[in-house]
C-alpha positions as CSV (number, residue, x, y, z in Angstrom):
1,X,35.3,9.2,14.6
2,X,37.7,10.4,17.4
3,X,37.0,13.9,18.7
4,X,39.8,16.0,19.0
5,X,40.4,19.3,20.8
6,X,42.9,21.6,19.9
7,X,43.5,24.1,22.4
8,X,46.3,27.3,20.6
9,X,46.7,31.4,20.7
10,X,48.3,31.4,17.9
11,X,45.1,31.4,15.1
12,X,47.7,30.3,12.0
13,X,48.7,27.3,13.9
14,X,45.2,26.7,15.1
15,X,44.1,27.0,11.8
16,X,46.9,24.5,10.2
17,X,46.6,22.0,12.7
18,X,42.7,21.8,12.5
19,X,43.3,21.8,8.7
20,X,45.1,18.4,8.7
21,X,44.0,16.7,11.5
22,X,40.2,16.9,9.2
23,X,42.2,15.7,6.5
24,X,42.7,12.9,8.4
25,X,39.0,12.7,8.9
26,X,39.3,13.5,12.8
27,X,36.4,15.7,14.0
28,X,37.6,19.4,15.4
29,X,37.3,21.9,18.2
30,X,39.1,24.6,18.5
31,X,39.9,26.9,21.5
32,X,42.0,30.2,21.2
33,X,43.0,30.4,24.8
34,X,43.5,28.4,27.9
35,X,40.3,29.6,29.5
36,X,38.3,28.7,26.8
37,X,39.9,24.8,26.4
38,X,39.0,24.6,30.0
39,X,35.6,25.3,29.6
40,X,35.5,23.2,26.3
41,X,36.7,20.2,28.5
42,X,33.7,20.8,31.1
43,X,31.4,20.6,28.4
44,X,32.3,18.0,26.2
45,X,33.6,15.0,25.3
46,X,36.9,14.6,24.0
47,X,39.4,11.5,22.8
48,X,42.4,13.8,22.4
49,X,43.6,17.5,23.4
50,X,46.2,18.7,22.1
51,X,47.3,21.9,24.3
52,X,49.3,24.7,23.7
53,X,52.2,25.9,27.1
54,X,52.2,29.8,26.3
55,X,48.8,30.7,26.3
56,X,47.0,33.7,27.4
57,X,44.4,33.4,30.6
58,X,45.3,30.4,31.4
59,X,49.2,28.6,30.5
60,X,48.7,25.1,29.4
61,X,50.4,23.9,32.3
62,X,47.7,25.0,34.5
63,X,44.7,23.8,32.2
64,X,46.2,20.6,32.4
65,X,47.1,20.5,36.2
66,X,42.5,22.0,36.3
67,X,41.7,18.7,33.7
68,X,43.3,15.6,35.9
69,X,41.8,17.6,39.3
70,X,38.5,17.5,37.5
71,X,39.2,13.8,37.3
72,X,39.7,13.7,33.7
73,X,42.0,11.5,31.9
74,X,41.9,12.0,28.5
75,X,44.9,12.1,26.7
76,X,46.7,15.3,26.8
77,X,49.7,16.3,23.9
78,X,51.8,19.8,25.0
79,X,52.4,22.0,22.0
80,X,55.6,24.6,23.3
81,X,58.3,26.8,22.6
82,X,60.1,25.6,25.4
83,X,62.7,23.2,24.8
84,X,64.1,22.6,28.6
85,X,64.5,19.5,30.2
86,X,62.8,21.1,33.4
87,X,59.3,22.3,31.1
88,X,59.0,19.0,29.7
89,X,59.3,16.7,33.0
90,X,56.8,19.3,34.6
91,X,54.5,19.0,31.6
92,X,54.9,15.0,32.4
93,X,54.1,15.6,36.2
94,X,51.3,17.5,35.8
95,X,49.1,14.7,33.9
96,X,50.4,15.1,30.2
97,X,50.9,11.9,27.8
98,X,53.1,13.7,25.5
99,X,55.6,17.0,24.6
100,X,56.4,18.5,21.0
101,X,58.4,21.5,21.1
102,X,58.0,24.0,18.4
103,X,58.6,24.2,15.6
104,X,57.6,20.5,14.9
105,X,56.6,18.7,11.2
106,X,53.3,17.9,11.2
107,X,53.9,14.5,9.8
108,X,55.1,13.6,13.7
109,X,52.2,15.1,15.2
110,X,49.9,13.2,13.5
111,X,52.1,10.2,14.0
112,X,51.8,10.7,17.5
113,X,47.8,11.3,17.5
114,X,47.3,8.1,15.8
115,X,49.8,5.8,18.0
116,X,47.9,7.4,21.0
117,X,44.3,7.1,19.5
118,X,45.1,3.7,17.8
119,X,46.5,2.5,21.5
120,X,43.1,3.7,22.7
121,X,41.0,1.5,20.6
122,X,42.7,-1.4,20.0
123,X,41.8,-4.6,21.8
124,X,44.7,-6.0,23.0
125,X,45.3,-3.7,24.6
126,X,42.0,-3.4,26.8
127,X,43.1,-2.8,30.5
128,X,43.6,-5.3,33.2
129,X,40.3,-6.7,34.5
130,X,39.3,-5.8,38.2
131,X,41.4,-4.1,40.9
132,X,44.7,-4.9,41.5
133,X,46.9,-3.8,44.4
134,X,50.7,-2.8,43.3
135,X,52.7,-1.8,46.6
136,X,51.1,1.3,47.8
137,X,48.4,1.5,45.3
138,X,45.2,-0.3,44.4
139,X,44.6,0.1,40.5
140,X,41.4,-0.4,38.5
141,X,42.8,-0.2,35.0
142,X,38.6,-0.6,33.6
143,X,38.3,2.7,35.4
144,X,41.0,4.4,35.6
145,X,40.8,5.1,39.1
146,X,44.3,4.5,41.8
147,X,43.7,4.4,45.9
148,X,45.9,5.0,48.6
149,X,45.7,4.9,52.6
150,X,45.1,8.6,52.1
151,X,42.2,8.3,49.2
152,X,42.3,8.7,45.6
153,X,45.1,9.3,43.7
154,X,44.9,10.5,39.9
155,X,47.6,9.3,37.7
156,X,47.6,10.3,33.9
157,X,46.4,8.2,31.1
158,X,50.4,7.7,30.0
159,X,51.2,6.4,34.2
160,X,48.2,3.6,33.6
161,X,49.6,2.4,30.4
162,X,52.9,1.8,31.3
163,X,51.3,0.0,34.5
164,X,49.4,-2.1,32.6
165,X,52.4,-2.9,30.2
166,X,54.7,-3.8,32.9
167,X,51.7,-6.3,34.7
168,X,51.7,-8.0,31.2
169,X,55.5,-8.4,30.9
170,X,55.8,-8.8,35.1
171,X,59.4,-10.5,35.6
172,X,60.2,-9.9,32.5
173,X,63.4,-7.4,31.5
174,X,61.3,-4.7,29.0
175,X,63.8,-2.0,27.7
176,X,63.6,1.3,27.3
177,X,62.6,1.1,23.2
178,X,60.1,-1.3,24.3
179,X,58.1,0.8,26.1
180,X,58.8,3.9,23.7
181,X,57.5,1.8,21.0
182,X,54.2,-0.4,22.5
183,X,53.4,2.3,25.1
184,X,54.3,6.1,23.3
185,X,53.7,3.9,19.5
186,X,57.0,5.3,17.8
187,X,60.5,4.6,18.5
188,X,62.6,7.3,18.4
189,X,60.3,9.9,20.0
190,X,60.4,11.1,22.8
191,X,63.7,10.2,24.7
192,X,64.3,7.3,26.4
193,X,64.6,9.9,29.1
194,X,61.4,10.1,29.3
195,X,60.4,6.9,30.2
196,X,63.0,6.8,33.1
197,X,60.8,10.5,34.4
198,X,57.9,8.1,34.3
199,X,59.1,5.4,36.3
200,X,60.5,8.0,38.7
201,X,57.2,9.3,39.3
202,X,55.5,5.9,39.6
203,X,57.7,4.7,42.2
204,X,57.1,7.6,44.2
205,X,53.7,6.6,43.8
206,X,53.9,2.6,44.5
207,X,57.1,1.6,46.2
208,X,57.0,2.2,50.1
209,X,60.9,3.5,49.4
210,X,61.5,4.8,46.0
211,X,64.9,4.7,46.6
212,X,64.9,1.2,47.4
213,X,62.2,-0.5,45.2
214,X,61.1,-3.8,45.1
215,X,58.3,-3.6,42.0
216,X,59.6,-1.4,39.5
217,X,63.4,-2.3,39.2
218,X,66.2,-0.7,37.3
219,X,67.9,-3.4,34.8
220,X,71.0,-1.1,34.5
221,X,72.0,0.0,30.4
222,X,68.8,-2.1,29.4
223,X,65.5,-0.9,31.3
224,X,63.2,-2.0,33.8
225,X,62.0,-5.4,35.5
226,X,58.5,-5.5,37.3
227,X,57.7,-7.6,40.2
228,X,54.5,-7.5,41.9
229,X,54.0,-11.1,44.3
């Protein structure tokens, strides 16, 4: 059974959310602070965190930014008051999958834990097989790993699915809703904004000239066409 970490100050929320997600007949841990989810991470073994912004100790953001420098890539989804356009592409930079902003219904949270877990598991969709070199980078989907001249480069769970998504559908137009629906699992969360923040930050991590690219281009008021020769 998936194990989840929840990772939240505030204990009635902690409380709610570990509540329902053993409803669901998830297994539970709970942290009360940002220091402690760190810790929690070191020591264990995780399918899912779900992490609070506005924390104590340590602000989400920066348990995050500590979880992909420790080379992790578990799925991370930000809990936050915080409803800014700036908060949510920083949560996005920084390594996270996905953003809810409070207050949220529960009914989407766990609708997003299960499209995430159930995108996880499922075999179709099992990475790529061996290293493959996209314009700067050389990717090894099995292992979640990304080179550069410079070395290693850590990419979040969310940047190697939509990778792998585009390499199946390579010079082939995928919109927007495509890849909110097979990559996120929902359609009409988050934005398609989103998606376009993604593909900003992966051409600045592929193409040579990000503001010229020749693998990840723009299909203007549709979405995006991958080409990699």
């Amino acid at each position: 059974m998936p194990n989840i970490l929840i990772v939240e100050d505030e204990p009635a929320m902690r409380l709610g959310l570990k509540d329902n997600l053993e409803f669901e007949s998830y297994t539970v841990e709970v942290a009360i602070d940002g220091q402690e989810g760190l810790e929690k991470v070191k020591n264990g073994d995780f399918d899912l965190i779900i992490l609070d912004v506005m924390m104590p100790k340590m602000s989400g953001f920066d348990v995050c930014k500590a979880i992909r420098k420790m080379g992790v890539m578990t799925p991370i989804i930000f809990l936050t008051a915080k409803s800014e356009e700036i908060d949510k592409v920083l949560g996005l930079e920084l390594g996270a999958d996905d953003y809810l902003t409070k207050p949220f219904s529960l009914r989407e949270l766990i609708a997003r834990v299960k499209a995430i877990l159930r995108r996880i598991k499922t075999p179709e969709n099992q990475p790529v097989s061996g290293p493959v070199v996209i314009g700067n980078l050389t990717i090894d989907f099995s292992q979640f790993t990304a080179q550069n001249a410079e070395g290693d480069v850590r990419m979040s769970h969310k940047e190697y699915e939509i990778l792998q998504y585009l390499m199946e559908h390579k010079n082939e137009v995928v919109s927007r809703y495509d890849l909110l629906n097979k990559v996120w699992g929902y359609e009409s969360q988050p934005t398609t904004r989103t998606v376009d923040n993604f593909m900003l930050r992966l051409r600045q991590r592929i193409e040579e000239n990000p503001n010229e690219p020749k693998h990840i281009l723009t299909v203007h008021g549709v979405g995006y066409k991958f080409i990699n020769t």
